[in-house]
Structures are given as structure tokens and as C-alpha cells.
N, C-alpha and C positions, 0 to 999 in steps of 0.2 A: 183312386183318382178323385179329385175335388168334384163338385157336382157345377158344372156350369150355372153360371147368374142367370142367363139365358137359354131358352129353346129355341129351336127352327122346326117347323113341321116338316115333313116331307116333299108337304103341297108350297110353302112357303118361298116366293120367288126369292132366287139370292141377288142379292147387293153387293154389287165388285167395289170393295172398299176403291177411296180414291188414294194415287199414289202418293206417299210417305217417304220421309225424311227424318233422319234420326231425332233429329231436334223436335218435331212434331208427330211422332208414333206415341198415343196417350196411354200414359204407366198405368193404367189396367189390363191396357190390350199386353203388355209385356211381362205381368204378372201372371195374366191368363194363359199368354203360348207358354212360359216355363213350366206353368200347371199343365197343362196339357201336352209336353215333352218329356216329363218327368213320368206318364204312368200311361199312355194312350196310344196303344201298338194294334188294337184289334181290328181295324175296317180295313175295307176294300185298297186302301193304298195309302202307304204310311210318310209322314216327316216325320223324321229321327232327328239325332245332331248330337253333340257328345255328352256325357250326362253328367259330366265334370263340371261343363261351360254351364248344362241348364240346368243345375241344381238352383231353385230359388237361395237357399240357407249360404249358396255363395253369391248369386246376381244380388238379393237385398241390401244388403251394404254398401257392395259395388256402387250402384243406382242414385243413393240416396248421400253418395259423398259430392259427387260434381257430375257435369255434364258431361267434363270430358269423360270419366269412366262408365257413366249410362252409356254416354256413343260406344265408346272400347265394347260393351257387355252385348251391345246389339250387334255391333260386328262380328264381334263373334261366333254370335248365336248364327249371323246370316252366311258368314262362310260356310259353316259346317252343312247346311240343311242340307235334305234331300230327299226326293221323292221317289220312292223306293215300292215298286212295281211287283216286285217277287214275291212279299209275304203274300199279298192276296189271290195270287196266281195257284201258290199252294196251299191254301185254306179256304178260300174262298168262302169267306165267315157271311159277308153281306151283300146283297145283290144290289145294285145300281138299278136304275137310275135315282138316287136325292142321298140326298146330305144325311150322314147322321143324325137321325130327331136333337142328342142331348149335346150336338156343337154349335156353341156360337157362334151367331154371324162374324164376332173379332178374329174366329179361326180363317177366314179369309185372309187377314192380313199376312199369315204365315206363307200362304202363294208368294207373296211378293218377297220372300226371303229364300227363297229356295234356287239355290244356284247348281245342281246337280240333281240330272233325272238317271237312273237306274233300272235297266230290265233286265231280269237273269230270266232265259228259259229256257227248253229246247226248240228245237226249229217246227216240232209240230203243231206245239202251245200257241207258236205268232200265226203257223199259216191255216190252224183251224178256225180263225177267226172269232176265236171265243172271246176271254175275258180281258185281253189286251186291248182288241179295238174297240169293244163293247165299252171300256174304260174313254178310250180315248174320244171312240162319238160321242158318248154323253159330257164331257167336259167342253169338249167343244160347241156341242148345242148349247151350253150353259156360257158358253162364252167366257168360258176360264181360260186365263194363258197365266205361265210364267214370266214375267219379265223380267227377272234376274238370271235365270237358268242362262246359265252359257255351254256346261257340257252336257253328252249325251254319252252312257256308256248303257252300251247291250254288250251283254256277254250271253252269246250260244250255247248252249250243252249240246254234247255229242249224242246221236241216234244213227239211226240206216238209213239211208238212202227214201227218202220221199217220194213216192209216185202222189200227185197232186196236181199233173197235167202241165207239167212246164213244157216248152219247147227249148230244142237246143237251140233255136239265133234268138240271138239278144235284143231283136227289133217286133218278135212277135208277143203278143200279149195275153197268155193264157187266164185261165181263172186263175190259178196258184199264182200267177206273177202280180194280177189283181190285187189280192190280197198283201202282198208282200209294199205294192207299192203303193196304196190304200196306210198299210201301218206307217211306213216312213213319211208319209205326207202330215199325218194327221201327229204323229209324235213332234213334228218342225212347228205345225201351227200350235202345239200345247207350248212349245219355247220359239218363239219364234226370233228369240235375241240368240239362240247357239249359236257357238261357233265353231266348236270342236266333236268330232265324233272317236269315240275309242271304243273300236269293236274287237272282243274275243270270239274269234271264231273255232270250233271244234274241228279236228281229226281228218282231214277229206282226202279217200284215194283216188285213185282213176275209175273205182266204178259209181264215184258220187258226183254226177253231172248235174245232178239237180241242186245239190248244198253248193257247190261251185258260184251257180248261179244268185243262187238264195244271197247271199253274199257279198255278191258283186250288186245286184239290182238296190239292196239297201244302200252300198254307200254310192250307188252314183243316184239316186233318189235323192237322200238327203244334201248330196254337194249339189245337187238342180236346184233343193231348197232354200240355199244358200249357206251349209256348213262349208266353212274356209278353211279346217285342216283334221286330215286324217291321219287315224292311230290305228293300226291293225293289229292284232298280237295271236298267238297259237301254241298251244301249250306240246304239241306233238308235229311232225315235220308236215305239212302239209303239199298239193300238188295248186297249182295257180287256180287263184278265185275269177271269172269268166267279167271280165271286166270290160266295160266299153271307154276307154280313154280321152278320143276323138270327142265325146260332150263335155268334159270335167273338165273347166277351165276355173282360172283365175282364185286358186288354191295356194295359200302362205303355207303351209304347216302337212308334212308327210311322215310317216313314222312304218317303218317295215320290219313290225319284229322278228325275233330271231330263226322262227319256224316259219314262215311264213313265207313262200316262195317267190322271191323278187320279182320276175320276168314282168308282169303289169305294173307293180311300182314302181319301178326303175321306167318306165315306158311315163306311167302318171307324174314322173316328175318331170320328164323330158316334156311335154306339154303344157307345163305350168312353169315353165323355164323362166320366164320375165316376171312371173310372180312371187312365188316361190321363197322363202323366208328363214326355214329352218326345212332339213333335211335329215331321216334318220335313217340308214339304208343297210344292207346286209348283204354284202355281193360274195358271192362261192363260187365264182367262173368269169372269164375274161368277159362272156358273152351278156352275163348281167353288169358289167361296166360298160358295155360298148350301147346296152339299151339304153343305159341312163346318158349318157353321152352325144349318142347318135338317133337315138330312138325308132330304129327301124331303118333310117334314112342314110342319106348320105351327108348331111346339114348339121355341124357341129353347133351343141345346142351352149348360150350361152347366159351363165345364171345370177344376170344382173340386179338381182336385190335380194341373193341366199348369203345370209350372213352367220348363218351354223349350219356345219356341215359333220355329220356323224356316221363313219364307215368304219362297218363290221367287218372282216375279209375273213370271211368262215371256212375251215377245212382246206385254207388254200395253201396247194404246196411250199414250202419255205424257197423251194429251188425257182417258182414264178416267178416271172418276168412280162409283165402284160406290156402293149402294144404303148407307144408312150405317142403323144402328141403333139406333134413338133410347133412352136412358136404360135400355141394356141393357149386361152389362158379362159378356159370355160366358168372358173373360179374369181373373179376379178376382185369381188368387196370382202370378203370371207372375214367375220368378226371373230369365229371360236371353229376351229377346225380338233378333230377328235378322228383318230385310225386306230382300231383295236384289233389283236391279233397278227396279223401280218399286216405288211406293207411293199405288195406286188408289183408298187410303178414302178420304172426304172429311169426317171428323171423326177425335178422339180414343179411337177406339171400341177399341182395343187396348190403352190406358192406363186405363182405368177401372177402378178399384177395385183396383189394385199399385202405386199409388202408392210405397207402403212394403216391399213385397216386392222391387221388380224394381230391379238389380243390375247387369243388362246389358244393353245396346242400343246395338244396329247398326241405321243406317238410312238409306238411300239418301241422296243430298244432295238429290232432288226434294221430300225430305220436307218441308225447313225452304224450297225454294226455292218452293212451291206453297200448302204447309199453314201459313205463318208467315203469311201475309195472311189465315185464314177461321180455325179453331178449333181447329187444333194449338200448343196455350200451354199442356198439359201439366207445363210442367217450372215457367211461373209460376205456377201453379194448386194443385201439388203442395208445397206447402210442404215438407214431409218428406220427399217425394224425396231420398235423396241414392245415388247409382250408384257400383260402383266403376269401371265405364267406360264410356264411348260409343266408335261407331265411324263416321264420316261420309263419306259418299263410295262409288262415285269420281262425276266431276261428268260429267253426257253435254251435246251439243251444246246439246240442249232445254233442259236446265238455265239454262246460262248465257245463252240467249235470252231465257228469261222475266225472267232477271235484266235483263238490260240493257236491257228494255224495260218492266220496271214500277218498277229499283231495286234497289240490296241492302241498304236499311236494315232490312225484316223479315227477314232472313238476321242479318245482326249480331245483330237484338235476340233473337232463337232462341238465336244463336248463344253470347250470352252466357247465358243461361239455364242451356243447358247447361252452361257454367263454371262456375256455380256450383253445378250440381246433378251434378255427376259430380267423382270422384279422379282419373279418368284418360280422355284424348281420343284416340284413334284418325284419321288422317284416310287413309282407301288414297289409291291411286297416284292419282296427280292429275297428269292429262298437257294440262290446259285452262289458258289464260292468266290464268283466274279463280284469286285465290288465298285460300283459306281464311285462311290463316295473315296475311294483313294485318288479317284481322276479326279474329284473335286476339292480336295485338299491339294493335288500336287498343280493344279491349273492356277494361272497367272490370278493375282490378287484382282478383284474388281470391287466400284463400290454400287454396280448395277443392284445388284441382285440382293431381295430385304427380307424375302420368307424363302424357307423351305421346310417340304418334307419329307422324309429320308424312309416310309412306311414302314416296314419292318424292321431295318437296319438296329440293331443294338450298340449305344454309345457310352462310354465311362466317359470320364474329367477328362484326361488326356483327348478324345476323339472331340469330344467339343472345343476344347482349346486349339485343337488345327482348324478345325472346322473356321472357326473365327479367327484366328490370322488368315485363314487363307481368302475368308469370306469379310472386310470390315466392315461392310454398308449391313450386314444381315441383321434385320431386326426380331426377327421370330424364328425359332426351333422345332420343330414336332419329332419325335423317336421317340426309338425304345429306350430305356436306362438298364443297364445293367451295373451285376456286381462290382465294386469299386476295388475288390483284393487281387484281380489283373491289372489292374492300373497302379498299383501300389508295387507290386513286385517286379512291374516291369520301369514304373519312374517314382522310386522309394522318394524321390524329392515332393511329391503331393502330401506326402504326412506331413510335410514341416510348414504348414501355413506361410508365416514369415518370408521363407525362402520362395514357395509357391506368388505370394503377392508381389516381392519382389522383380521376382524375376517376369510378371505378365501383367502388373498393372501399369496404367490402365490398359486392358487388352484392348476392347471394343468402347467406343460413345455411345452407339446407337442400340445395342444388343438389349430388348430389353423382355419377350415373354421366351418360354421353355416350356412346351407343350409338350406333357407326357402322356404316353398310352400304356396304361396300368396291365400289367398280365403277370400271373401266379410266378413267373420267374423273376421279377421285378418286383421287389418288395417297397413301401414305403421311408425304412430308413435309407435306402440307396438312391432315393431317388434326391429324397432332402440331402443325402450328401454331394450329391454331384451339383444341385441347387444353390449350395453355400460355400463352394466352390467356384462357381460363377460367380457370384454377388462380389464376394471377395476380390476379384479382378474387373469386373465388367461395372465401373461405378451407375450409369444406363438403367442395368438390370435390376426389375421393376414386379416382375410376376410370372408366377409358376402355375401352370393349368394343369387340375389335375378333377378329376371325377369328384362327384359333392361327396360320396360315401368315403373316402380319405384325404381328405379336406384337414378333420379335427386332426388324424393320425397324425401327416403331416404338421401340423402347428408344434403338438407337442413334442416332433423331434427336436423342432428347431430351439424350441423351448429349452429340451434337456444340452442339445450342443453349445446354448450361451452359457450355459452354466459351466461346461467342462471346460478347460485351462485350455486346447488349443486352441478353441471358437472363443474364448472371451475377450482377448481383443481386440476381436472383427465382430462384435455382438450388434454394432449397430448400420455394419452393413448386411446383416442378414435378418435383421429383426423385421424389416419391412414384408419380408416373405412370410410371415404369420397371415393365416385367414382369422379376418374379425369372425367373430362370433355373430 
């Protein structure tokens, strides 16, 4: 590591640099953090950031061409930072309270770039009150804050069960509660501009009432501090964190991951109902919808400014049917609506009243295969509807059971719906014989709909050529490419160019990228030939996305096909699909 210009004694009062702006942050102090990002991992608590961005031998150049890429180089630097709590936690190389003797005072300025504070421990490390808040008091006596820092992630590691003198009600105030709310306090005044907290919490069964709490007293601490949205996550099924609901108000932003037992958070969104922004929720029982809904009450909660809404329906039988909500419309603005796994309502009750607003939707393929027969017709009902996308899929066994035992014409007729009432279609992996993409070749022509992607779905020439009659407005493609010698044996007329152009030009106006996703069964010259296949019909078609690492391959098929007598020709409708060098 460079030897700092500068010393600071220990004794040495620190100087809160004043705040900075790109334009007037002075190229030594920027020269110095790279120096000192590049080799300076060893104290009591580190900024890192990526060693890519803070390599000086790439910032010098950058720097020294124009201002706008110094700004670019400092942004960069400033997204990445972070303060990062755990190395010191387990080395504990140097004892606080002062500054390292050999950093300069300019290492202050890096506070002001740090947008991400970071604590990994276990729950004994926070509530011994060692080196965590020992950290945090001496920063704060020093009147150090972050003022960039917007999030907070603590991540817990797992241990047993705590004896540290909590009490079970959540109004009393033990020492171990002390401490716990002591750390969340003083961690809000080190950033007092957060706004997000993302807590991993470890493992909890029914005989861990203490981590329960442990848990729960952090994040309603910190949202008393003023963090506005919470992220919970658990890497093993856990039992409910002891949460007190009735104080947490005026919270945008919830997130309940996937282990992590809803009953409080469904309860904490129902109370932050009129606030409330984005929603990320996991319900496994009628009884965790009717908390989010009702919240304990009898009083249908309604969530006038949640404009994303994200429901997991975990484990829930395919045969549910949850209680539906008659001419109530809890959903009003809904910008990006997301249902994964099942989809258990048994009416429209998540469309009501965003007709016009909503933007986005993803929705299981049970949706259209179950709710296309009773009063899911939303999208023909919504006249105004129109989406920039949908996303369908993927299809389960059930699915396609119910299909082939009642029919898939209310599937098509859904399905066209959405074709006309969305820009762009989505369909995920689809590993069932059931194939979406014949209902969208045989559904009435529209010129809605401008991207799709088809995930897994495998397509030769032939499969894109219906694709595009049936599709004329679609501007973008994403698939698989497969072998072109099924498509050849089953319409020997694609060998004959001539007769090929002929017969489909002009196919498409508008048609003009072909997103391919490269896999060992799809090789690079099949991909170029189904590519120079389009061009030749589609005059539009403009560019073929494919991964940088056959990129060149790519070129030089196209290179050897102008040469060969059937593509010469057509050499200067396919020549544009060359990647420059």
C-alpha cells in the first residue's frame, strides 16, 4: 500500500471534511481513496468497493479525459462502497477508540461515499455488547455519520437459544432488550439518511423465544428510527418473529421472504395500508391472506398507493379455492402485479379498479388454465387495459391435466385477450408437451403485441415465420434456435431461397432484433441460419443478440453463406448481421 502524504495521531482531533460534489471533490483526495481501496483491508472496519471500478491504472485515464467521465469514475466508486462491520468483528486486529495513525484526514471523504452498511454476526456478538457498539459509540462520540448510506443489511448467524434476560411482553425492557435497542439506535444515527433495512435472520423453532424477539425488537427499532421499508429473508423455515405491529407505521416498502413465516407481515402490511408502496409477500394458507386483507379485524383494508404487488402462494393446494371478495377492490392503483406458483382466488379480485394503471403481470399458467372457465376475463372486461407485459408460466402437471380433461379453448380465448391487451409476452421455461406458443400462432393476428419471450421454447425458420404472420406488430424475439434439418424435411421448400423469399416477402416492417440464448444443443451455424432466413424476408430485420463469446463465430458464418451460391443473392440482405470488429 502507498504510504499516506499524511499522518493523524491518535490524539489528533478529526475534521468532518465538508460536503462535496463531483465537480469539487480535489483529484488527490481521489487518487488517495483509490490508493487506499486498492490494498487497505486491515482495521477495525473496512470500505471496500470493486477492484475493477478502483483500480487507479483504469480511474487515471478515465479522470484525465473529461469531466464527465471523472463524475462516471466517482459514481462509481460511490455506488459500490461499503462499510463492512464483519472483518473486524472476527480479527479484531485494532482496538478503537482513534483513527488509524497512517490515514489521512482525505480518508474522511470516503464516509461520504458509502452507501451500504453491512453487519454479519451471530446474535451473541450484537447482544454481548462488545465490538459492535463499542464501534458504534466511538463513531458517534466522533460525530461521524454517513450521509449517503441508504441501506442497512444485518445478516444473523444461527446459535441456541439466548438466555440474556429478555422477558416474554414486548412492552417490558430487560437488559438484553437494552442492548439490542441501544445497537439499532445508534447503527440509524451512524446513517441517519436509511431507508431500507434487509434483515437475514437465522433458523428459529418454538423453543427460541428469545431470537424471536431478538428480531422483531430490531426492526421495529429501527422503523421508530425512521427506516421506511423492510426486507426480511431466512435461509431455513422459520416460526414468527414476535413483532409488535400496532407502532410501525407509515412504511413504503415490505418484503417476506420465502421462509420466513408471514403471520406478522401480512399483519405489518395491513397497517401500513395507506402507505405502503411495494409489497413482497409469501402466503401458504387462506388464513395468511385474510391477515393481509383484514388484519385481525373485520375492516377490509384498502391499499391506496401499493403500486407493486408480489404474491408467492407456497405449498398451496392446486385444488384451493380461497374466500373471494365480493365488489371490494383492496388493489385500486396496482402498477406491476406478480403471483408465482399458484393462484388460489377464485374471482378477479386483484384486477379491480387498475384496470388503467397496471402495467405489469406475471401469472402462473393455473391462472388462465382454471380462471378462464369461471370470472377471470379481466383483460376482456378492461377495455383500457393495455400492459407493457405479461409473463405466463411455467405450466405444472395439474395444469395440463385440467387442460386435457375439460379442453384448451378457454386457454386460447385468455390467451388471446392478452394479446391484445399487452406490448409484450413473457412465457418462462416450459418443460411440458403443452405448448403455449401453438395458441399463439393459431390466435387472431394483432399489431398490440412488439416483444416476446418464448423461454425455453425451441424454434427453427418455419416456427418464426408463423410466429410473425401471426404476430405483425412484433418487434423483438428471444428463444431457443434449434437444428434447421426438421425444418427442412418437414418444408423442403426453405432450401430454395428464391422460392422461400418469394413466397414471405415482405413478411414483417417492424420485426427487427432475434434474441438468442446460446446452449450446447444450439450451435452457432444454426443459429446464423435461421438469422439469414429472417433478413431475407423481414426487409426491418436489423440485429441478432447473441453472447460476446460467439459474436466472431457468428460473423464468419455469415461471411462463408455470402459466398456459397444459395446466399449470394441475398448477400446484402444478410450482410448487415455481421458484428463489426
Amino acid at each position: 500500500m502507498p504510504t499516506p502524504t499524511v499522518a493523524v495521531s491518535p490524539h489528533t482531533a478529526i475534521v468532518k471534511p465538508p460536503p462535496f460534489t463531483f465537480q469539487t471533490l480535489p483529484m488527490p483526495i481521489v487518487y488517495e481513496v483509490v490508493e487506499y481501496l486498492e490494498g487497505y483491508y486491515k482495521y477495525s472496519f473496512n470500505i471496500h468497493t470493486s477492484r475493477h471500478i478502483a483500480s487507479k491504472a483504469v480511474l487515471a485515464p478515465l479522470l484525465s479525459v473529461s469531466e464527465r467521465w471523472r463524475k462516471a469514475a466517482l459514481e462509481s466508486i460511490c455506488d459500490s462502497c461499503v462499510l463492512d462491520f464483519n472483518h473486524s468483528c472476527e480479527t479484531r486486529e485494532v482496538v478503537f477508540p482513534a483513527w488509524p495513525t497512517d490515514v489521512p484526514p482525505s480518508w474522511l471523504y470516503m464516509l461520504h461515499l458509502v452507501k451500504l452498511i453491512f453487519v454479519s454476526a451471530t446474535l451473541e456478538k450484537i447482544l454481548s455488547d462488545g465490538v459492535f457498539c463499542s464501534t458504534l459509540t466511538w463513531l458517534q462520540s466522533e460525530s461521524v455519520v454517513l450521509p449517503a448510506a441508504r441501506t442497512l443489511i444485518l445478516h444473523l448467524k444461527n446459535v441456541a437459544d439466548l438466555d440474556l434476560g429478555f422477558d416474554d411482553s414486548l412492552h417490558h425492557t430487560s437488559e438484553g432488550e437494552t442492548v439490542v435497542v441501544n445497537f439499532a439506535r445508534r447503527l440509524k444515527q451512524l446513517a441517519p439518511a436509511a431507508t431500507d433495512l434487509h434483515l437475514f435472520i437465522p433458523s428459529i423453532d418454538e423453543t427460541q423465544a428469545n431470537n424471536r424477539l431478538l428480531c422483531g425488537l430490531l426492526i421495529s427499532t429501527l422503523c421508530q428510527a425512521g427506516i421506511k421499508g423492510v426486507h426480511v429473508y431466512a435461509e431455513q423455515a422459520t416460526i414468527p418473529v414476535s413483532l409488535d405491529v400496532q407502532g410501525l407505521s407509515r412504511l413504503t416498502r415490505i418484503t417476506q421472504g420465502k421462509n420466513v413465516a408471514c403471520g406478522p407481515f401480512a399483519r405489518l402490511a395491513y397497517h401500513n395500508a395507506n402507505t405502503l408502496q411495494m409489497l413482497n409477500i409469501n402466503v401458504g394458507a387462506e388464513d395468511d391472506w385474510l391477515s393481509l386483507v383484514y388484519g385481525g379485524t373485520k375492516v377490509l383494508a384498502t391499499f391506496n398507493s401499493l403500486d407493486e404487488l408480489i404474491i408467492t402462494a407456497t405449498d398451496v393446494p392446486y385444488e384451493a379455492t380461497w374466500t373471494a371478495i365480493d365488489n371490494a377492490a383492496p388493489f385500486p392503483v396496482l402498477w406491476m402485479l406478480e403471483v408465482f406458483d399458484r393462484y388460489p382466488f377464485d374471482d378477479d379480485m386483484l384486477f379491480r379498479g387498475n384496470g388503467k394503471t397496471m402495467k405489469y403481470l406475471c401469472i402462473p399458467f393455473c391462472a388462465l388454465a382454471r380462471h378462464a372457465l369461471g370470472r377471470f376475463d379481466v383483460f376482456r372486461r378492461s377495455g383500457v387495459l393495455q400492459m407493457n407485459s405479461v409473463r405466463i408460466g411455467p405450466i405444472f402437471d395439474a395444469d395440463e391435466a385440467f387442460v386435457t380433461e375439460r379442453g384448451d379453448a378457454p386457454v386460447k380465448q385468455q390467451l388471446r385477450h392478452i394479446l391484445k391487451a399487452s406490448a409484450a409476452l413473457f412465457i418462462s421455461d416450459d418443460t411440458s408437451e403443452m405448448s403455449l406458443c401453438e395458441t399463439i400462432e393459431t390466435a387472431p393476428s394483432t399489431h398490440d403485441l412488439q416483444h416476446m419471450d418464448l423461454g425455453e421454447q425451441v424454434y427453427y425458420v418455419c416456427g418464426v415465420i408463423d410466429l410473425l404472420t401471426a404476430l405483425p406488430g412484433l418487434v423483438s424475439l428471444t428463444c431457443l434456435v434449434g437444428s434447421p434439418d426438421e425444418d427442412i424435411e418437414a418444408n423442403p421448400g426453405i432450401s430454395c431461397l428464391g422460392c422461400f423469399r418469394k413466397r414471405y416477402y415482405p413478411l414483417s416492417k417492424r420485426f427487427k432484433v432475434l434474441r438468442v440464448r446460446h446452449t450446447d444443443e444450439s450451435s452457432v451455424e444454426e443459429i446464423a441460419y435461421v438469422a439469414m432466413h429472417i433478413a431475407v424476408v423481414c426487409p426491418s430485420f436489423a440485429f441478432v443478440d447473441l453472447p460476446l463469446e460467439h459474436r466472431k463465430e457468428f460473423s464468419q458464418e455469415i461471411a462463408r453463406a455470402m459466398a456459397n451460391r444459395p446466399f449470394r443473392p441475398f448477400a446484402d440482405s444478410i450482410r448487415h448481421l455481421m458484428f463489426k470488429e
